[in-house]
N, C-alpha and C positions, 0 to 999 in steps of 0.2 A: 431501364434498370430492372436485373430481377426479383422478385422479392425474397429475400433472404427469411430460410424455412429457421426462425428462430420466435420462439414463444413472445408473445404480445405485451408480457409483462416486462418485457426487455428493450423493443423497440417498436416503432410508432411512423404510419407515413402519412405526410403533411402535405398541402398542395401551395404550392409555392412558383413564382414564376423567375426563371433565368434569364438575365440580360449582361449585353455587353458593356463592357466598358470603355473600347477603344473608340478611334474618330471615327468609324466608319460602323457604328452601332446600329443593327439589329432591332426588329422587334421583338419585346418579350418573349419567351414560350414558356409556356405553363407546363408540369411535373410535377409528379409526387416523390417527394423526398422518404430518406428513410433517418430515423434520424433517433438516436439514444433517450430510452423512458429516464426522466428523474424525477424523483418523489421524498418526500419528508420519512425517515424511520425512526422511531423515540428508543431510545436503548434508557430503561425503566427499571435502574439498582435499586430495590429497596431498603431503604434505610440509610440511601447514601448521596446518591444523585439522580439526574435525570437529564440523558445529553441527547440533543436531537441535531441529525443529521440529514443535509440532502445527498440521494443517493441513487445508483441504482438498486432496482429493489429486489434483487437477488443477492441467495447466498448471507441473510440476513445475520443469522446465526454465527456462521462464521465471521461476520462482521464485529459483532458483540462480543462476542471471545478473542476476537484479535484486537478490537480496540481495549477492553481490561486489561488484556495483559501486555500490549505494546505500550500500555500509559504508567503500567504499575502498580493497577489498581488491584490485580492478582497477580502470585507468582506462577499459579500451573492449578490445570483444567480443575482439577478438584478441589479446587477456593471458590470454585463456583457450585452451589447446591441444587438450581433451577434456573434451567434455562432454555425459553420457550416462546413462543408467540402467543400472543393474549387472543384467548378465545372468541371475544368481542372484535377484536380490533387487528386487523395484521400487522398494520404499521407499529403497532408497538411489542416491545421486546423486551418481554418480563423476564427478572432477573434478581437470583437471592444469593447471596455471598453467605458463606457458613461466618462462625462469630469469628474466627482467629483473623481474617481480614479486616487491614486500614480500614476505619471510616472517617469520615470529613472530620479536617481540623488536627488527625494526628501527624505527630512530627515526623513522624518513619516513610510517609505517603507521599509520593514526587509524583505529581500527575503537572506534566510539560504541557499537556495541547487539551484546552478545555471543549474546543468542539474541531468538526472537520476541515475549518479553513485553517487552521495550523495556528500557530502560537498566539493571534490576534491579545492582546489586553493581559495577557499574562505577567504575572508579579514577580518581583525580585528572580529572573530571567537566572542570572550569574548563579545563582546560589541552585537552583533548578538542575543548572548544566553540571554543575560542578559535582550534583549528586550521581551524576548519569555512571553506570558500571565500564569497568574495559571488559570488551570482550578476550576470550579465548587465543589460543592459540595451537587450533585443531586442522584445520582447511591448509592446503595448497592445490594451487590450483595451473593446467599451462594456460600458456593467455591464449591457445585457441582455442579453448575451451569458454570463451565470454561469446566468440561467432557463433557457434553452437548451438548454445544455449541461446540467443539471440534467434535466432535460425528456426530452432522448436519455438519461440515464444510468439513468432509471427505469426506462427500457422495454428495457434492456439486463439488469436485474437479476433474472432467470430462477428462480437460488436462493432470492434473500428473497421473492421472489414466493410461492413454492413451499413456504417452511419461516420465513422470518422471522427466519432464523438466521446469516446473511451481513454484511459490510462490500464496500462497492466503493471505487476507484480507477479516474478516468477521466481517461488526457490528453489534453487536448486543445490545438486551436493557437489561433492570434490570430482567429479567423473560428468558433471557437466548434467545430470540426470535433472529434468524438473519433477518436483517430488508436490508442488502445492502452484495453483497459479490460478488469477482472479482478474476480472474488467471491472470497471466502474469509471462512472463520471467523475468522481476523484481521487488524487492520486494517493492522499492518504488513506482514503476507504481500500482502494485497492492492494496499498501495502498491507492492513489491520485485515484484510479477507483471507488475504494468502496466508497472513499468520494464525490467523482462526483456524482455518481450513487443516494447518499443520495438528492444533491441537486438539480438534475436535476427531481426527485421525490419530491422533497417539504415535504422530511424527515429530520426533527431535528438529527442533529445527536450532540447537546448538552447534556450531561450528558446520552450517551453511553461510551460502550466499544468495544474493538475492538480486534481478536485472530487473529495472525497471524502463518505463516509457516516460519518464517525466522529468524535469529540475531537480539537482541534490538543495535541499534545504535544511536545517537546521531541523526541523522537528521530524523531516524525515529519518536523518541518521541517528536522531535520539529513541525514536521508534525501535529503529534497528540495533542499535545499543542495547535496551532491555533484552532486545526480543535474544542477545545472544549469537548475532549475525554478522558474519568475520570478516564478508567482501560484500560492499554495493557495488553496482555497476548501472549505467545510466547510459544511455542514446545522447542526453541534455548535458547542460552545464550544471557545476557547482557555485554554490554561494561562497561568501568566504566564511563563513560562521560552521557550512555544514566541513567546511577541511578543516576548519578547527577542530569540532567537537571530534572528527573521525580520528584525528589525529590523537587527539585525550582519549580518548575509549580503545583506539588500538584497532580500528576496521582500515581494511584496505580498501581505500574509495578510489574507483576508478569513473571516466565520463566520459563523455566522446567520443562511445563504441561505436565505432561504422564496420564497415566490412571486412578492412583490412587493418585496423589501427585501433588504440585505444592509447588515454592517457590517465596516467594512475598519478596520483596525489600526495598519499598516505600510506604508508608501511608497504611497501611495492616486493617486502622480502616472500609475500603469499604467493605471486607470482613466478614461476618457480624460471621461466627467461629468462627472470630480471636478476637472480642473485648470482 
């Protein structure tokens, strides 16, 4: 295998031995793998929280700003005062909210997903959802414009190229354009990157859409909810919680994208075949 010319902070090769498993098995053979860096990054709110993540360890920045604001925890970039990597420490990711921002305990504050495996332990769930916004009604989009977009997103995907071991996040707009797009070993960091990445660019990402490599779940579309984002679309399957909530919030969740086909869920009038 060749090695793939991508920074070390990214990926890592392993020596590891391949064996058969049929009846007629083979001796081991030994190889080096290539295979996805993951690592711990503390995203370090002052005065508020302190949420730590495994991750890959790029793109950090954009992490921290798309997880605030896909949680709630800000409405737009400038509820954030500093925001930076700590001088001592890379892995963590210091972080000061001007005063007009929620802090902990108030009742205006709907933070869904307390860390990056998704909703784990989270409280009174129903009343969380029910705060979640409808989005928009900006986007149409034709439905060959999900192959497309699918089509660029592959050829952007460097890591699972490489290792196999990646999720991505692509936004993109009404013309199929991707405008923000991120790897990561998870799939919500990957969604929280691409939306960083939008704001740290002073990219509307109100009335896009967004394709993803992963399972629709509930705290994904709730993500997407805040963030403003009017089509998901997905390779995977949906939960049924996440065609719920799409459905209350007013996104067109579609899943199933393969080559030639896709199946929509939820408000299918975006899709402009359909109506």
């Amino acid at each position: 295998m060749k090695k793939p010319d991508i920074n070390s902070v990214t990926l890592k090769w392993v020596h590891a031995k391949r064996f058969s498993t049929g009846e007629n098995a083979e001796q081991a053979i030994e190889e080096n793998v290539c295979v996805v860096q993951e690592s711990s990054v503390t995203i370090d709110v002052q005065g508020v929280e302190t949420y730590t993540f495994l991750c890959t360890p790029i793109d950090k920045l954009a992490l921290a700003a798309g997880f605030l604001y896909s949680e709630g925890v800000i409405d737009k970039l400038t509820d954030i005062e500093i925001l930076k990597e700590c001088d001592d420490d890379p892995t963590i990711i210091r972080v000061r909210l001007t005063n007009k921002v929620p802090r902990i305990g108030d009742t205006d504050r709907n933070l869904l997903i307390v860390s990056s495996c998704g909703a784990c332990g989270s409280e009174n769930i129903k009343k969380r959802i029910d705060a979640l916004p409808n989005v928009g009604n900006f986007i149409k989009i034709r439905a060959g414009i999900l192959h497309s977009v699918y089509k660029d997103l592959r050829k952007q995907q460097k890591l699972f190229e490489a290792s196999g071991g990646t999720h991505a996040a692509a936004i993109f707009d009404e013309n199929g354009k991707i405008v923000s797009f991120a790897e990561d070993t998870g799939r919500h960091n990957a969604l929280d990157k691409s939306i960083g990445k939008c704001l740290l660019s002073n990219l509307g990402i109100t009335g896009k859409g967004v394709a993803l490599t992963s399972r629709l779940s509930l705290e994904m579309v709730g993500k997407c909810a805040v963030a403003g984002i009017e089509v998901i679309a997905s390779v995977s399957a949906p939960t049924s919680m996440a065609i719920d909530v799409a459905r209350n919030c007013n996104i067109t969740l579609c899943a199933f994208v393969r080559e030639s086909r896709a199946t929509v869920f939820t408000h299918p009038s975006r899709i402009t075949a359909l109506i």
